[in-house]
PAGUVO-585268 format. One record per residue (C-alpha): z, y negated, x negated. Coordinates in pm, whole numbers, plus 50000, padded with zeros to 5 digits. Example, Ala and Ser with C-alpha at 12.3 -4.5 7.8 and 13.67 -1.06 7.14 Angstrom:
507805045048770 507145010648633 
% end
This chain:
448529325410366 449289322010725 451209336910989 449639367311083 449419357911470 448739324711458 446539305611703 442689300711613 443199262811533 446059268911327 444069296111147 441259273311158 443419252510966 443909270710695 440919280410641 440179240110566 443009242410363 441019254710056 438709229409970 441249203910022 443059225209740 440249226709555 439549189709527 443189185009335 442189208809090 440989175708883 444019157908941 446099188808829 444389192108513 444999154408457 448449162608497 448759192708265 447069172907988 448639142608028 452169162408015 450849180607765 452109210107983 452569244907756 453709269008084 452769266408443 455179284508660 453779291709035 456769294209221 455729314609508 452709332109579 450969309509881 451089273509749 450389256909418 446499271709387 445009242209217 447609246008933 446379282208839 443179271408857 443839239408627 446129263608392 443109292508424 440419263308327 442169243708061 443549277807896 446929273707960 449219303708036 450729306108363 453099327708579 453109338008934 456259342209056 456899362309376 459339361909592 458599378209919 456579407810105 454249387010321 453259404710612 456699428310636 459329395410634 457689363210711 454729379910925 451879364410681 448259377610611 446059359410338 443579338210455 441339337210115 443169372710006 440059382209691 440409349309560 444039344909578 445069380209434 442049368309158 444269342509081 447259360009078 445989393808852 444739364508610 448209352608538 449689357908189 452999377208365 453749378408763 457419378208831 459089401109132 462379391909289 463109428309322 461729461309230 461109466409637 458699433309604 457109445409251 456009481809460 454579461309748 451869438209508 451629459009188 448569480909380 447359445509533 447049433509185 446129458208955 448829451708735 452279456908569 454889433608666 458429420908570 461219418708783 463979394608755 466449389909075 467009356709161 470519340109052 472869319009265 475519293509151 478389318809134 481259291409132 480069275409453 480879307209646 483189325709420 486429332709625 490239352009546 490809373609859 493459390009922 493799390510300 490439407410378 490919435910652 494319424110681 494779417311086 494329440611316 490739425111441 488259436111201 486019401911166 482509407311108 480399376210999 476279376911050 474549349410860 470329343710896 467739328111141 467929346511439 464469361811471 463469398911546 463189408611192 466499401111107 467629427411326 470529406311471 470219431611801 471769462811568 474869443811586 475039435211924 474429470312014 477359484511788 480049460711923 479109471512226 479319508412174 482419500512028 484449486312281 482909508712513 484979536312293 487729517112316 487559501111987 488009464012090 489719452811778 486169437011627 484879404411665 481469393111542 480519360611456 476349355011450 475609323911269 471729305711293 471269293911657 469019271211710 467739280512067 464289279211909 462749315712003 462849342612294 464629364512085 467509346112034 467809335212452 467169374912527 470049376512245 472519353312422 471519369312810 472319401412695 475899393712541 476259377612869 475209400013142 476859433412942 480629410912902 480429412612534 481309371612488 485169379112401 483619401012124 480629377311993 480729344611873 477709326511835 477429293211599 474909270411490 472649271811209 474669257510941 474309254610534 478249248910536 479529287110509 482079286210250 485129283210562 483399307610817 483639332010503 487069328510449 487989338510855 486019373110788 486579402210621 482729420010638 479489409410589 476359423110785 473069426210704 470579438210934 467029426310808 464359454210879 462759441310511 464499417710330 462629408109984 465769401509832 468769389410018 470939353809906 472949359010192 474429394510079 475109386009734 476459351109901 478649374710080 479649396509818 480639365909601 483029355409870 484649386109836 483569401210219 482879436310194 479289438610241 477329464610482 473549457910476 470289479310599 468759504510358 465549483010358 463469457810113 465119444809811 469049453709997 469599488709824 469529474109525 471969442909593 474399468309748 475199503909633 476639527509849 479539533309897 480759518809546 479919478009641 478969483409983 477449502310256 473939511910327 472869519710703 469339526110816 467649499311049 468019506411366 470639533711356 473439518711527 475049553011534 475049553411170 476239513611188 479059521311400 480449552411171 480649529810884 482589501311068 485159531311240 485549538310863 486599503110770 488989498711018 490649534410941 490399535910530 491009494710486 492849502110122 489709511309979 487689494410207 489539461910034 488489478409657 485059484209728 484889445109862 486349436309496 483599458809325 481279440609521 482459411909428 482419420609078 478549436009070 477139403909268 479009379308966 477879401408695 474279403908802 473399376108998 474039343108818 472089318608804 472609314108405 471749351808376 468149343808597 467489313408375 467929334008051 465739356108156 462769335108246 463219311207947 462789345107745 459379351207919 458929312907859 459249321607477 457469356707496 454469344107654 454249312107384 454549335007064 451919357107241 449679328907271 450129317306898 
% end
Protein backbone atom coordinates (compact mmCIF):
# COMPACT_ATOMS: atom_id res chain seq x y z
CA UNK A 1 0.00 0.00 0.00
CA UNK A 2 0.79 3.58 -0.44
CA UNK A 3 -0.33 6.86 0.48
CA UNK A 4 -3.26 7.60 -1.40
CA UNK A 5 -1.85 11.03 -2.84
CA UNK A 6 1.42 10.30 -3.34
CA UNK A 7 3.59 11.65 -6.16
CA UNK A 8 3.91 9.49 -9.50
CA UNK A 9 7.58 8.45 -8.65
CA UNK A 10 6.76 7.52 -5.30
CA UNK A 11 3.81 5.52 -6.68
CA UNK A 12 6.05 4.43 -9.30
CA UNK A 13 7.91 3.08 -6.57
CA UNK A 14 5.77 0.92 -5.28
CA UNK A 15 4.70 -0.44 -7.96
CA UNK A 16 8.60 -1.87 -8.31
CA UNK A 17 8.16 -2.82 -4.98
CA UNK A 18 6.54 -6.20 -5.90
CA UNK A 19 8.91 -8.07 -7.73
CA UNK A 20 11.54 -7.07 -5.43
CA UNK A 21 9.10 -8.86 -2.86
CA UNK A 22 8.68 -11.49 -4.92
CA UNK A 23 12.32 -12.43 -5.39
CA UNK A 24 12.59 -13.10 -1.32
CA UNK A 25 9.91 -15.43 -1.53
CA UNK A 26 12.93 -18.16 -1.90
CA UNK A 27 14.80 -16.86 0.82
CA UNK A 28 11.63 -16.86 3.06
CA UNK A 29 10.89 -20.33 2.47
CA UNK A 30 14.56 -21.11 3.33
CA UNK A 31 13.85 -19.52 6.44
CA UNK A 32 10.58 -21.23 7.40
CA UNK A 33 12.18 -24.62 6.76
CA UNK A 34 15.26 -24.10 8.20
CA UNK A 35 13.32 -22.84 11.52
CA UNK A 36 11.19 -25.39 11.04
CA UNK A 37 8.55 -22.58 11.43
CA UNK A 38 4.82 -24.13 12.51
CA UNK A 39 2.85 -20.39 12.46
CA UNK A 40 3.54 -17.37 10.41
CA UNK A 41 2.04 -14.32 11.93
CA UNK A 42 1.77 -11.18 9.37
CA UNK A 43 1.79 -8.43 11.58
CA UNK A 44 0.11 -5.84 9.62
CA UNK A 45 -1.58 -5.94 6.49
CA UNK A 46 1.01 -3.94 3.91
CA UNK A 47 4.42 -5.58 4.56
CA UNK A 48 5.65 -9.11 5.03
CA UNK A 49 4.09 -10.49 1.40
CA UNK A 50 6.79 -12.93 0.63
CA UNK A 51 6.10 -14.69 4.00
CA UNK A 52 2.37 -15.54 3.03
CA UNK A 53 3.43 -16.55 -0.01
CA UNK A 54 6.33 -18.87 1.45
CA UNK A 55 3.67 -20.04 4.30
CA UNK A 56 0.80 -20.37 1.26
CA UNK A 57 3.54 -22.51 -0.88
CA UNK A 58 5.18 -24.67 1.69
CA UNK A 59 1.61 -25.36 3.44
CA UNK A 60 2.14 -23.71 6.43
CA UNK A 61 -0.71 -21.89 8.27
CA UNK A 62 -0.53 -18.31 8.63
CA UNK A 63 -2.37 -15.24 10.11
CA UNK A 64 -2.95 -11.78 8.94
CA UNK A 65 -3.18 -9.57 11.51
CA UNK A 66 -4.78 -6.12 11.01
CA UNK A 67 -4.43 -3.30 12.63
CA UNK A 68 -5.66 -0.27 10.82
CA UNK A 69 -8.40 1.17 8.22
CA UNK A 70 -6.09 2.19 5.38
CA UNK A 71 -7.50 4.80 3.45
CA UNK A 72 -9.77 6.43 6.56
CA UNK A 73 -6.47 6.87 9.14
CA UNK A 74 -3.21 6.67 7.43
CA UNK A 75 -4.63 7.91 3.89
CA UNK A 76 -3.44 4.51 2.03
CA UNK A 77 -4.88 2.84 -1.20
CA UNK A 78 -3.44 -0.65 -2.34
CA UNK A 79 -1.22 -0.62 -5.01
CA UNK A 80 -1.57 -4.55 -6.02
CA UNK A 81 -5.21 -4.55 -4.04
CA UNK A 82 -6.57 -8.40 -5.98
CA UNK A 83 -3.47 -9.91 -5.14
CA UNK A 84 -2.96 -8.61 -1.74
CA UNK A 85 -6.63 -9.21 -0.40
CA UNK A 86 -5.83 -12.92 -2.33
CA UNK A 87 -3.34 -13.23 0.09
CA UNK A 88 -5.04 -12.07 2.88
CA UNK A 89 -8.69 -14.20 2.32
CA UNK A 90 -6.10 -17.23 2.00
CA UNK A 91 -4.96 -16.92 5.55
CA UNK A 92 -5.89 -19.64 8.06
CA UNK A 93 -7.55 -16.68 10.57
CA UNK A 94 -7.17 -12.69 9.99
CA UNK A 95 -7.02 -10.86 13.23
CA UNK A 96 -8.90 -7.22 13.77
CA UNK A 97 -7.75 -4.79 16.40
CA UNK A 98 -11.31 -3.81 16.88
CA UNK A 99 -14.72 -4.72 15.78
CA UNK A 100 -14.73 -1.04 13.86
CA UNK A 101 -11.52 -2.53 11.78
CA UNK A 102 -13.17 -6.21 11.39
CA UNK A 103 -16.54 -4.17 9.57
CA UNK A 104 -14.17 -2.19 7.34
CA UNK A 105 -12.21 -5.60 5.62
CA UNK A 106 -14.67 -8.42 6.37
CA UNK A 107 -16.64 -7.36 2.79
CA UNK A 108 -12.96 -6.74 1.26
CA UNK A 109 -12.20 -10.25 2.13
CA UNK A 110 -14.95 -12.41 1.93
CA UNK A 111 -14.54 -13.67 5.22
CA UNK A 112 -15.21 -14.05 9.01
CA UNK A 113 -12.76 -12.57 11.22
CA UNK A 114 -11.56 -12.46 14.91
CA UNK A 115 -11.05 -9.59 16.86
CA UNK A 116 -8.66 -9.24 19.63
CA UNK A 117 -7.76 -5.49 20.94
CA UNK A 118 -4.35 -4.91 21.29
CA UNK A 119 -2.79 -4.99 25.01
CA UNK A 120 -0.41 -2.48 26.60
CA UNK A 121 2.01 -3.00 29.54
CA UNK A 122 -0.48 -1.92 32.25
CA UNK A 123 2.28 -1.34 35.04
CA UNK A 124 4.25 1.10 32.92
CA UNK A 125 1.34 3.55 32.97
CA UNK A 126 -0.75 2.41 35.83
CA UNK A 127 -1.14 5.48 38.21
CA UNK A 128 -3.12 6.20 42.02
CA UNK A 129 -4.86 9.59 41.48
CA UNK A 130 -6.37 11.24 43.73
CA UNK A 131 -5.95 14.90 42.83
CA UNK A 132 -7.58 14.74 39.35
CA UNK A 133 -10.06 17.81 38.84
CA UNK A 134 -8.81 19.05 41.99
CA UNK A 135 -7.63 22.91 41.13
CA UNK A 136 -9.67 25.20 39.90
CA UNK A 137 -8.02 25.02 36.14
CA UNK A 138 -9.45 22.09 34.54
CA UNK A 139 -6.12 20.63 32.63
CA UNK A 140 -6.77 19.00 29.49
CA UNK A 141 -3.85 16.92 27.93
CA UNK A 142 -3.91 16.07 23.87
CA UNK A 143 -1.44 13.39 22.92
CA UNK A 144 -0.88 12.28 18.84
CA UNK A 145 0.94 13.56 15.64
CA UNK A 146 -0.52 16.63 14.80
CA UNK A 147 -2.04 15.99 11.38
CA UNK A 148 -5.65 16.82 10.09
CA UNK A 149 -7.05 13.52 10.94
CA UNK A 150 -6.36 13.71 14.37
CA UNK A 151 -8.68 16.45 14.65
CA UNK A 152 -6.38 18.50 16.99
CA UNK A 153 -8.49 21.80 15.55
CA UNK A 154 -11.85 20.50 17.68
CA UNK A 155 -9.90 21.44 20.61
CA UNK A 156 -8.63 24.56 19.70
CA UNK A 157 -12.01 25.63 18.73
CA UNK A 158 -13.66 24.63 22.20
CA UNK A 159 -11.09 26.49 24.37
CA UNK A 160 -11.81 29.16 22.46
CA UNK A 161 -15.53 29.19 22.73
CA UNK A 162 -14.88 28.73 26.15
CA UNK A 163 -13.14 31.59 27.29
CA UNK A 164 -15.10 33.54 25.03
CA UNK A 165 -18.08 32.48 27.61
CA UNK A 166 -16.10 33.36 30.20
CA UNK A 167 -14.93 30.02 31.15
CA UNK A 168 -11.11 30.69 31.34
CA UNK A 169 -10.36 28.19 34.00
CA UNK A 170 -9.03 25.43 31.18
CA UNK A 171 -5.76 24.97 29.93
CA UNK A 172 -4.84 22.56 27.14
CA UNK A 173 -1.73 21.06 26.61
CA UNK A 174 -1.24 19.58 22.69
CA UNK A 175 1.61 17.27 22.67
CA UNK A 176 3.40 16.01 18.97
CA UNK A 177 5.01 19.12 17.40
CA UNK A 178 7.31 18.61 15.16
CA UNK A 179 6.80 21.66 12.77
CA UNK A 180 6.69 19.04 10.02
CA UNK A 181 3.16 19.86 8.16
CA UNK A 182 0.86 22.95 7.23
CA UNK A 183 -1.55 21.83 9.53
CA UNK A 184 0.25 22.07 12.47
CA UNK A 185 1.85 25.96 11.43
CA UNK A 186 -2.01 26.93 10.47
CA UNK A 187 -2.47 25.25 14.10
CA UNK A 188 0.08 27.42 15.93
CA UNK A 189 -1.04 30.93 13.68
CA UNK A 190 -4.36 30.50 14.72
CA UNK A 191 -3.74 30.13 18.62
CA UNK A 192 -1.73 33.13 17.95
CA UNK A 193 -3.63 35.62 16.00
CA UNK A 194 -7.17 34.68 18.12
CA UNK A 195 -4.94 35.27 21.88
CA UNK A 196 -5.56 31.76 22.88
CA UNK A 197 -1.54 31.12 23.97
CA UNK A 198 -2.35 31.66 27.89
CA UNK A 199 -4.88 28.82 27.26
CA UNK A 200 -2.73 26.33 24.92
CA UNK A 201 0.37 24.85 25.50
CA UNK A 202 2.08 23.28 22.82
CA UNK A 203 5.09 20.58 23.41
CA UNK A 204 7.18 18.46 21.44
CA UNK A 205 6.68 15.11 20.21
CA UNK A 206 7.79 13.08 23.04
CA UNK A 207 7.56 9.11 24.02
CA UNK A 208 8.19 10.34 27.76
CA UNK A 209 4.38 10.96 28.95
CA UNK A 210 4.18 9.35 32.20
CA UNK A 211 4.91 13.24 34.08
CA UNK A 212 2.78 15.36 31.55
CA UNK A 213 -0.03 12.79 32.73
CA UNK A 214 0.29 13.35 36.16
CA UNK A 215 -0.19 17.58 35.69
CA UNK A 216 -3.73 16.73 33.94
CA UNK A 217 -6.81 15.70 34.93
CA UNK A 218 -8.60 14.83 31.18
CA UNK A 219 -7.66 13.18 28.31
CA UNK A 220 -8.82 14.17 24.68
CA UNK A 221 -9.27 12.38 21.81
CA UNK A 222 -10.21 13.86 18.69
CA UNK A 223 -9.22 11.38 15.77
CA UNK A 224 -11.94 11.52 12.94
CA UNK A 225 -11.14 7.40 12.65
CA UNK A 226 -9.00 5.97 14.96
CA UNK A 227 -8.49 2.00 14.33
CA UNK A 228 -7.99 1.52 17.81
CA UNK A 229 -6.51 4.10 20.08
CA UNK A 230 -3.10 3.32 22.60
CA UNK A 231 -3.23 6.72 23.55
CA UNK A 232 -6.88 6.57 25.22
CA UNK A 233 -6.45 3.46 27.01
CA UNK A 234 -2.76 5.03 27.84
CA UNK A 235 -4.85 7.72 29.27
CA UNK A 236 -7.33 5.84 31.00
CA UNK A 237 -4.55 3.76 32.73
CA UNK A 238 -3.14 6.93 34.14
CA UNK A 239 -6.21 7.51 35.69
CA UNK A 240 -7.25 10.93 33.39
CA UNK A 241 -10.77 10.90 32.72
CA UNK A 242 -10.99 10.21 29.17
CA UNK A 243 -13.30 12.14 26.46
CA UNK A 244 -12.69 10.77 22.92
CA UNK A 245 -14.70 11.13 19.39
CA UNK A 246 -17.51 8.67 18.65
CA UNK A 247 -15.43 7.36 15.67
CA UNK A 248 -13.25 4.08 14.57
CA UNK A 249 -12.32 1.64 17.15
CA UNK A 250 -12.92 4.77 20.24
CA UNK A 251 -16.60 3.74 21.22
CA UNK A 252 -15.52 0.74 22.16
CA UNK A 253 -12.31 1.80 24.33
CA UNK A 254 -14.61 4.34 26.06
CA UNK A 255 -18.27 3.96 27.09
CA UNK A 256 -20.33 6.74 27.68
CA UNK A 257 -20.81 8.20 30.25
CA UNK A 258 -19.79 5.14 32.59
CA UNK A 259 -15.63 5.26 31.60
CA UNK A 260 -15.75 8.22 29.58
CA UNK A 261 -17.32 10.52 27.20
CA UNK A 262 -18.22 10.16 23.63
CA UNK A 263 -18.55 13.43 21.37
CA UNK A 264 -19.09 13.42 17.65
CA UNK A 265 -16.16 14.73 15.37
CA UNK A 266 -16.47 17.91 14.67
CA UNK A 267 -19.16 18.99 17.10
CA UNK A 268 -17.43 21.33 19.24
CA UNK A 269 -20.80 22.33 20.64
CA UNK A 270 -21.29 18.92 21.82
CA UNK A 271 -17.30 19.00 23.00
CA UNK A 272 -17.77 21.99 24.96
CA UNK A 273 -21.12 20.68 26.93
CA UNK A 274 -19.22 17.78 28.11
CA UNK A 275 -16.15 19.80 29.43
CA UNK A 276 -18.88 22.61 31.21
CA UNK A 277 -20.03 19.28 32.79
CA UNK A 278 -16.64 18.33 34.18
CA UNK A 279 -15.87 21.37 35.65
CA UNK A 280 -19.48 21.62 37.37
CA UNK A 281 -20.15 17.71 38.46
CA UNK A 282 -16.10 17.00 39.30
CA UNK A 283 -17.26 14.27 42.19
CA UNK A 284 -18.39 12.01 39.67
CA UNK A 285 -16.46 13.30 37.06
CA UNK A 286 -13.43 11.88 39.46
CA UNK A 287 -15.54 8.20 39.64
CA UNK A 288 -16.07 7.82 36.16
CA UNK A 289 -12.03 8.55 35.67
CA UNK A 290 -11.59 5.49 38.27
CA UNK A 291 -14.06 3.26 36.16
CA UNK A 292 -12.05 4.12 33.38
CA UNK A 293 -9.30 3.29 34.88
CA UNK A 294 -10.59 0.10 35.95
CA UNK A 295 -12.18 -1.05 32.27
CA UNK A 296 -8.77 -0.04 30.39
CA UNK A 297 -6.68 -2.56 33.21
CA UNK A 298 -9.23 -5.20 32.95
CA UNK A 299 -9.39 -5.34 29.19
CA UNK A 300 -6.39 -4.13 27.81
CA UNK A 301 -3.33 -6.00 29.09
CA UNK A 302 -0.95 -7.06 27.35
CA UNK A 303 -0.99 -10.69 29.15
CA UNK A 304 -4.77 -10.78 28.33
CA UNK A 305 -3.76 -9.98 24.23
CA UNK A 306 -1.02 -12.65 24.41
CA UNK A 307 -3.46 -15.29 25.82
CA UNK A 308 -5.55 -14.76 23.35
CA UNK A 309 -3.39 -15.13 20.31
CA UNK A 310 -1.39 -18.07 21.77
CA UNK A 311 -5.00 -19.71 21.93
CA UNK A 312 -5.44 -19.11 18.12
CA UNK A 313 -1.72 -20.27 18.00
CA UNK A 314 -3.04 -23.65 19.51
CA UNK A 315 -6.53 -23.63 17.68
CA UNK A 316 -5.12 -23.27 14.36
CA UNK A 317 -2.28 -26.27 15.12
CA UNK A 318 -4.95 -28.89 16.37
CA UNK A 319 -6.96 -27.82 13.25
CA UNK A 320 -4.15 -28.61 11.11
CA UNK A 321 -3.45 -32.10 12.78
Amino acid sequence: MCKKFSSPLEVAKNFLRWPYILLHVGKAKQLLKKEKISIVHINDDTCNIAFAYAALKLGIPYIWHIRNFGEEDLNLSFIWKKETLRLMRSANEVIAITNAIRQKWEPLLGRTMRVVYNGLPVSNYYEIRNDILRTQQVRILLIGAIVEGKGQMDAINVIEKLVDSGHTNYKLTIVGCCNACKYEKNILEYVNEHSLKKYVEFVDYTNELREIRRMHDVGLLCSRSEAFGRVTVENMLAGLLMIGTNAGGTPELIADEKTGFLYEPGDVEELKEILLKVDSERWMMQQIARCGQEHAKNNFSIERTTENVINLYYDIVECKR
